[in-house]
C-alpha positions in Angstrom: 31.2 -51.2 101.1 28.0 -49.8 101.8 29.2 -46.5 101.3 30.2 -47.4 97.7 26.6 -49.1 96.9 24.7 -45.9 98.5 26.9 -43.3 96.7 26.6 -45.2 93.4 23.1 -46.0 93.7 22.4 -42.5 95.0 24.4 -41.0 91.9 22.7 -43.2 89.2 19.4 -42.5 90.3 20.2 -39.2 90.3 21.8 -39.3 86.4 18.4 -41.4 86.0 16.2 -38.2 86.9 18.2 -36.2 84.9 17.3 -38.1 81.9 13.3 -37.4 82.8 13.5 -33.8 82.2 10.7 -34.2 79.1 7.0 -34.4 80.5 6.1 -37.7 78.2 9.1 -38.9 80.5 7.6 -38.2 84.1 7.6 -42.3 84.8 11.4 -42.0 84.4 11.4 -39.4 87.4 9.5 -42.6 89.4 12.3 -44.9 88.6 15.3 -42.8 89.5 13.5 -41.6 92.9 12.9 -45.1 93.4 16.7 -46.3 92.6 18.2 -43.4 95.0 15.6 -44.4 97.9 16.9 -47.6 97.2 20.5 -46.4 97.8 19.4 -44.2 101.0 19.2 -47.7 102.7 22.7 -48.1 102.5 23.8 -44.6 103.5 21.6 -43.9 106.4 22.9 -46.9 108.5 26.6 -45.7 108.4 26.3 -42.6 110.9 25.7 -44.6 113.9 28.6 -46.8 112.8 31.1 -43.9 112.5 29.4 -42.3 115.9 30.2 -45.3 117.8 33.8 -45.8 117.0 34.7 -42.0 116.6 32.5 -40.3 120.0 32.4 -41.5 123.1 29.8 -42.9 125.0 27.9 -39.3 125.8 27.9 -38.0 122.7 27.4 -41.1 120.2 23.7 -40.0 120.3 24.4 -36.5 119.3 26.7 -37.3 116.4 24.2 -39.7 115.2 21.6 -37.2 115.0 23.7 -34.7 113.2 24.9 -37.0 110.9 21.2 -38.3 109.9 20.1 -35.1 109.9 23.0 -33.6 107.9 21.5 -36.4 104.5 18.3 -35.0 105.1 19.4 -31.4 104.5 21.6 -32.1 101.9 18.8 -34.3 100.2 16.3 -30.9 100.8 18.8 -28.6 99.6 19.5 -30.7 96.4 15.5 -30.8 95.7 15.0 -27.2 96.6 18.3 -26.4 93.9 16.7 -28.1 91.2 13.6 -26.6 91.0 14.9 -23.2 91.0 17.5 -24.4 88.0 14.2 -25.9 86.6 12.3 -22.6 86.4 15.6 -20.5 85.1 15.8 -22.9 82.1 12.4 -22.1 81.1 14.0 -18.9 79.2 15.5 -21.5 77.0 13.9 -22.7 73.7 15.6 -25.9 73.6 13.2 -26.8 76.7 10.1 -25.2 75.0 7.0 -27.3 74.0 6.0 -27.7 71.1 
């Protein structure tokens, strides 16, 4: 279940931010961070869980580590994606200023 609540959470916030994209909107951005660090509360505790029951006793610290490790990345390489998609859509007019 707490899979479900961070991946939803994580997802709307995430639609949330995409709906910020105009700079009079910048709160927005504040409020869909805010609903996916929410949601990160739910995720982070499951790799320990699935470490305990699927390594054994040796290695449960290891898994764990990788598997906190692997959000972070994934959160980075999200951020790091969306800017550079940010700065290619500058060559559009629809986003230009007025």
């Amino acid at each position: 279940m707490a899979v479900l609540i961070g991946s939803c959470g994580t997802a709307l916030g995430s639609w949330i931010k995409i709906f910020s994209a105009s700079p009079n909107l910048f709160w927005v951005t504040f409020v869909g961070q805010t609903v996916v660090a929410v949601s990160q509360i739910f995720v982070l505790g499951i790799p320990p869980l699935l470490a305990a029951v699927w390594f054994g006793p040796n290695e449960v610290s290891k898994a764990t580590a990788i598997g906190v490790f692997g959000n972070q990345v994934n959160e980075y390489h999200i951020s790091v994606s969306i800017c550079l998609e940010i700065n290619n859509w500058k060559n559009f007019t629809c986003l230009e200023t007025q």
